[in-house]
C-alpha positions in Angstrom: 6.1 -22.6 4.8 3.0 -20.5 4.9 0.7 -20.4 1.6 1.1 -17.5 0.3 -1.5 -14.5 -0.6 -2.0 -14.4 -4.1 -1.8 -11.2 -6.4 -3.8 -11.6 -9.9 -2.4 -9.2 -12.2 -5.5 -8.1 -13.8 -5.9 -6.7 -17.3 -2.6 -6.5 -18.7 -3.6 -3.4 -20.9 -4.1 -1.6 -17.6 -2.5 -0.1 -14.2 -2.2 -3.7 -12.6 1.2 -4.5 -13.2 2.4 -1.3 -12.9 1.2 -1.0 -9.3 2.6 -4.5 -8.4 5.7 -4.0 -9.3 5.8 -0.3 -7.1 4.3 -2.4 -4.3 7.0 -4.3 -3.8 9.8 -2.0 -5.1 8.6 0.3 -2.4 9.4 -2.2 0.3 5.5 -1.6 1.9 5.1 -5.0 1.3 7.7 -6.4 3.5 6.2 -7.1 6.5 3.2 -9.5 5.7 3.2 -12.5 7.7 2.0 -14.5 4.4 4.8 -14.8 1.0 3.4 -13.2 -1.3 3.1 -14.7 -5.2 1.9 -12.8 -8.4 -0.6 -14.4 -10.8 0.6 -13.0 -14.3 2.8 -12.8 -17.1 7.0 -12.0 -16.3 7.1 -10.3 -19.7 4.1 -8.0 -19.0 5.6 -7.4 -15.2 9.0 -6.5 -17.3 7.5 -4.1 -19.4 5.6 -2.6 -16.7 8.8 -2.2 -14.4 10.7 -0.4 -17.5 7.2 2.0 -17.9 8.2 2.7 -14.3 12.2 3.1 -14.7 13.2 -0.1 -12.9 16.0 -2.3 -13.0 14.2 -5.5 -13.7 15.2 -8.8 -14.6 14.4 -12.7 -14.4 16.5 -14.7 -11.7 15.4 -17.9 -11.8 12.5 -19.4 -14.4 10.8 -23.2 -14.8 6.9 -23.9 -15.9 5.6 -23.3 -12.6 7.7 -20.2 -11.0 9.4 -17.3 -11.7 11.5 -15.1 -9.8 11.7 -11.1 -11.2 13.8 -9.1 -9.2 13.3 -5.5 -9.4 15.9 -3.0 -8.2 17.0 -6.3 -6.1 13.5 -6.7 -4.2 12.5 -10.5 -5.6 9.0 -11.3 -6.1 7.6 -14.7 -6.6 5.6 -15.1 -10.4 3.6 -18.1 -11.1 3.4 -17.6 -15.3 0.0 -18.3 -16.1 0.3 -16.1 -19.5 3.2 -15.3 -21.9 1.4 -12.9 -24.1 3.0 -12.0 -27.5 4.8 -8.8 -28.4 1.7 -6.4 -29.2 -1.0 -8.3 -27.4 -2.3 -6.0 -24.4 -0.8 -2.8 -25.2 -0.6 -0.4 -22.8 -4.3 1.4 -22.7 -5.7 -0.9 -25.5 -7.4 -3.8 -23.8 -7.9 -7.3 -26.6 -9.6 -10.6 -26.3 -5.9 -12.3 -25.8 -5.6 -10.0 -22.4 -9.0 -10.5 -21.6 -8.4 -14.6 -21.3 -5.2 -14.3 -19.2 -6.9 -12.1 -16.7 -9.9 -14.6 -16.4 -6.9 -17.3 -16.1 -5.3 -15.4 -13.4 -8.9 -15.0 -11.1 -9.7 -18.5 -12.2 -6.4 -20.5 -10.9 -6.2 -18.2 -8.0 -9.6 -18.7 -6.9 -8.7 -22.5 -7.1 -5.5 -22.3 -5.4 -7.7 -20.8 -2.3 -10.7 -23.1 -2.2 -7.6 -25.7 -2.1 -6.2 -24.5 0.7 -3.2 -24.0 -1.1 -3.3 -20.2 -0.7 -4.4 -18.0 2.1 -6.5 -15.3 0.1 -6.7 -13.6 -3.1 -5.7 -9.9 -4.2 -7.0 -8.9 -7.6 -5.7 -6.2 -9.1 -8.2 -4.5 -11.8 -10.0 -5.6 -14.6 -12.3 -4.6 -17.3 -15.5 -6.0 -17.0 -16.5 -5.3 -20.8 -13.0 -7.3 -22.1 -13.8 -10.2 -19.4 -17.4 -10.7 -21.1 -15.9 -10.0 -24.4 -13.2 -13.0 -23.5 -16.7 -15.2 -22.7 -16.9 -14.6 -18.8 -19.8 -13.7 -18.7 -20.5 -12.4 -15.2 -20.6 -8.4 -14.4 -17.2 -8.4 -12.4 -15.1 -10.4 -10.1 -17.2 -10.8 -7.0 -20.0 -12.6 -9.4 -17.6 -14.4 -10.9 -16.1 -15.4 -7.3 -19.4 -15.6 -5.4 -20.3 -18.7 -7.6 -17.3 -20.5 -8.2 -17.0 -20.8 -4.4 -20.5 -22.1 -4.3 -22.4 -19.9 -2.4 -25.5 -18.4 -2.8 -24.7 -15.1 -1.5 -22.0 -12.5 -0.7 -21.7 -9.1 0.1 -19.6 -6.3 -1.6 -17.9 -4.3 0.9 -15.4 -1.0 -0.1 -13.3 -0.3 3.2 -11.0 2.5 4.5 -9.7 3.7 8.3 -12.3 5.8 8.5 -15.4 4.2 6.3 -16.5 1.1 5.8 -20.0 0.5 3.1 -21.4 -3.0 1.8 -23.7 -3.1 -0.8 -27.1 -4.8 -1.0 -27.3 -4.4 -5.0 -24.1 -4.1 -6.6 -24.0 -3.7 -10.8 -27.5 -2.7 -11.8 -29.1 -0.1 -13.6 -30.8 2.4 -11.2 -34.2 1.8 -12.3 -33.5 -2.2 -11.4 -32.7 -1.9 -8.3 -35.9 -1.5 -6.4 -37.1 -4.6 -7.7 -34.1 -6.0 -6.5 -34.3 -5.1 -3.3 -36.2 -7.3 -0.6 -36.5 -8.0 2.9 -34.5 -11.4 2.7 -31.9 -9.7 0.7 -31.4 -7.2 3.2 -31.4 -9.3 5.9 -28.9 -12.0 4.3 -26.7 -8.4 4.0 -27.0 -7.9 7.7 -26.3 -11.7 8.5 -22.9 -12.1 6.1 -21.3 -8.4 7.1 -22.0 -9.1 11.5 -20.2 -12.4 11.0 -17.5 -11.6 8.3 -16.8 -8.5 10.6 -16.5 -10.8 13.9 -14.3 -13.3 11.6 -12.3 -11.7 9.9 -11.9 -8.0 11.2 -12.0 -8.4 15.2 -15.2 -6.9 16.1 -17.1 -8.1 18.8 -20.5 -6.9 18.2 -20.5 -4.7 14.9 -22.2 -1.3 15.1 -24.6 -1.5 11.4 -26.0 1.4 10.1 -28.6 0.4 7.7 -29.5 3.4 5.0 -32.5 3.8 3.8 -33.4 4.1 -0.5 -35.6 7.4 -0.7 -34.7 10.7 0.2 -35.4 11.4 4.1 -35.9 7.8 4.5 -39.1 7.8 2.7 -40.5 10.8 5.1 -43.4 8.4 6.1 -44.0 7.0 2.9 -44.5 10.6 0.9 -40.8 9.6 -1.5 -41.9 6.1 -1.2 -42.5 3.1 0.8 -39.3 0.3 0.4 -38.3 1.5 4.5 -41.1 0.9 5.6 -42.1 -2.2 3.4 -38.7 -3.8 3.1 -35.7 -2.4 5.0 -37.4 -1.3 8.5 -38.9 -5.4 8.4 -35.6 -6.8 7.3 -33.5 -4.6 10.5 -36.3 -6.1 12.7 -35.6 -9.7 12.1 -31.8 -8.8 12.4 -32.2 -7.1 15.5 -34.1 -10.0 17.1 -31.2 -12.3 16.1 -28.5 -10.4 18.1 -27.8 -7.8 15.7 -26.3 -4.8 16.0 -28.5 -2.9 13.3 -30.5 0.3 13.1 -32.2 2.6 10.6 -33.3 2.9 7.8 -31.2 6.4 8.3 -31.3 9.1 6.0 -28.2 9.0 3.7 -27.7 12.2 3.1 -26.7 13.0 7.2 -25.4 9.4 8.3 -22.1 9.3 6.8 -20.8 12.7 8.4 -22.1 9.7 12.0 -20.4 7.4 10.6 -17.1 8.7 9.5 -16.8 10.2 12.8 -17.0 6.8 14.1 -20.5 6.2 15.5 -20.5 3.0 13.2 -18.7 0.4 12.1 -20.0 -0.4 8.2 -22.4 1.5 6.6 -25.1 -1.1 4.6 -26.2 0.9 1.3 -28.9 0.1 -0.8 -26.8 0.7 -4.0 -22.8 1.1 -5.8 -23.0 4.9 -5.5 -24.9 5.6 -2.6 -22.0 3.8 -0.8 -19.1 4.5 -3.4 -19.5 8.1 -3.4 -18.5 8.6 0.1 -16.3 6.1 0.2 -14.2 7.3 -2.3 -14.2 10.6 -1.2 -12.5 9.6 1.8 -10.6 6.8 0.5 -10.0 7.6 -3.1 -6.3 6.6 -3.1 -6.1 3.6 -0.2 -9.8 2.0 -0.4 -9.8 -1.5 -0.3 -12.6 -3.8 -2.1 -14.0 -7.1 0.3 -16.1 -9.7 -0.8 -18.0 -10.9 2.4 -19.5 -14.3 2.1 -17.2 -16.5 0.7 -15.1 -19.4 2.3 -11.9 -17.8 1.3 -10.4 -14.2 1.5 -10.3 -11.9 -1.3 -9.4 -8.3 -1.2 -9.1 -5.8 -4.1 -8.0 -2.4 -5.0 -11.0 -0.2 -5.0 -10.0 1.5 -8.8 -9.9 0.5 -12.2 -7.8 -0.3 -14.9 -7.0 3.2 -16.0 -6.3 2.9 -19.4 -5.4 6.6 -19.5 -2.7 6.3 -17.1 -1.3 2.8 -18.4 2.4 2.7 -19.6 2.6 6.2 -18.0 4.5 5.0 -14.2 2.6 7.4 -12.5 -0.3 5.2 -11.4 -0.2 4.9 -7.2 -0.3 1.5 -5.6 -1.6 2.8 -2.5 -4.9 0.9 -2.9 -3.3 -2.4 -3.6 -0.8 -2.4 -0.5 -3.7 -1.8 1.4 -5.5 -4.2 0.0 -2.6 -6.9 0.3 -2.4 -5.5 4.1 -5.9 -6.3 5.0 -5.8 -9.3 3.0 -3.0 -10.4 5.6 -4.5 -9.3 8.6 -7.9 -11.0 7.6 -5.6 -14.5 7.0 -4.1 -13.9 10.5 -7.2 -14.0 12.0 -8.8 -16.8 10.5 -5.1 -18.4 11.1 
């Protein structure tokens, strides 16, 4: 049998479950070529199936596995939580939720770097909570990036028509010009023109490299990081085979680039790439990490709390993401 993809529930308090369980009631999740197995608690997926008005129930049950079926459409658990009546309410977030979702990224992440599983979907966390529950790294590509042992990876938010990675990820504003640097860039360059050969098909990846300053610096008068650190960085890249140019003006490339002119869009920072992105992919973005030895996707939203125990909350992002996730594991395959 194939290893399966795995799905981590994410914060229990939030839209995770819910959107798993409307996954796979809504039969898009069918046709992957890799089983599929959720990373969670049954008696959170329960609840969440009655917040959505589905027939739900428990089939089969041991330690290790536990089959829910939901209006008849199975789905594999592996119960690595069985919170308490009142832990993880519904849009209240607590320390006891916060440890489960960290056991759920943890034993997944495992499962992968044992070959035991062919990629990882995460549903969404809170980052505060996961701190709070003493994981103390800003979010789950951190928290991935060095428990695979690597010294680098790249954040990348992807849709049909848009696809940005990020040289800085969670930072303050004012930090990340100091975090910005010619090697960084070019370690950017390196992971996304191999990860995109890999794991996406492309046989020479079209990179458009943005600059930081408004009108790419206009020769220095907004500031000097393209001409100090991003112009070098495409340089080097270039000269290794690299299908990179820039540093281009942000506020005109993406019109280019959702057009089709490139494939991934390297941004200096989140919301210089998130902003578009979203705006053309709010509902089916999918979240990459680039870099690592195994596959991870991710819905490209939060937990909203607001919407939690409500059964309005759209899994559009997460069967994308388990999509791509699938396609990425047929590839490597």
């Amino acid at each position: 049998m194939k290893p399966p993809l795995i799905i981590t529930m994410g914060d229990p308090a939030g839209i995770g479950p819910e959107i798993i369980v409307k996954a796979f009631v809504s039969g898009a999740l069918s046709g992957t070529a890799q089983p599929l197995e959720v990373a969670g608690d049954p008696g959170i997926l329960l609840r969440a199936a009655a917040a959505c008005d589905l027939a739900a129930e428990i089939t089969t049950a041991d330690e290790s596995s536990v089959t829910l079926r939901l209006n008849q459409v199975p789905m594999n658990v592996r119960p690595l939580s069985r919170l308490e009546d009142g832990a993880a309410v519904f849009g209240r977030p607590d320390l006891a939720g916060g440890r489960a979702m960290a056991t759920y990224i943890e034993w997944a992440c495992r499962e992968c770097l044992a070959e035991r599983a062919a990629g990882m979907v995460t549903a969404p966390i809170s980052k505060e909570v996961l701190q709070q529950a003493g994981v103390l790294y800003p979010g789950h590509t951190e928290l991935l990036t060095e428990r695979c042992g690597v010294t680098d990876s790249v954040m990348m938010l992807a849709g049909d028509r848009l696809k940005v990675c990020l040289v800085t990820t969670h930072c303050a504003y004012r930090d990340v010009p100091e975090r910005l640097s010619r090697e960084q860039i070019l370690t950017t360059l390196r992971i996304v023109d191999r990860d995109l050969k890999r794991d996406f098909g492309y046989s020479q990846p079209r990179l458009a490299v943005l600059a930081l300053n408004p009108h790419a610096g206009e020769n220095g008068l907004f500031g000097d990081e393209e001409t100090e650190l991003i112009a070098p960085a495409i340089a080097v890249a270039c000269q290794e085979g690299i299908a990179a140019s820039g540093p281009h003006s942000a506020d005109t490339l993406f019109w280019f680039a959702a057009r089709g002119d490139y494939d991934a869009v390297i941004c200096m920072y989140h919301d210089q790439g998130l902003i578009p992105l979203k705006l053309l992919h709010f509902e089916d973005g999918v979240n990459v990490t680039l870099g690592l030895p195994i596959i991870r996707t991710s819905v490209d939203h939060g937990t909203a709390y607001d919407l939690a125990g409500s059964g309005r909350a759209n899994p559009a992002s997460l069967v994308a993401a388990v999509k791509m996730a699938d396609r990425m594991a047929q590839k490597q395959g």
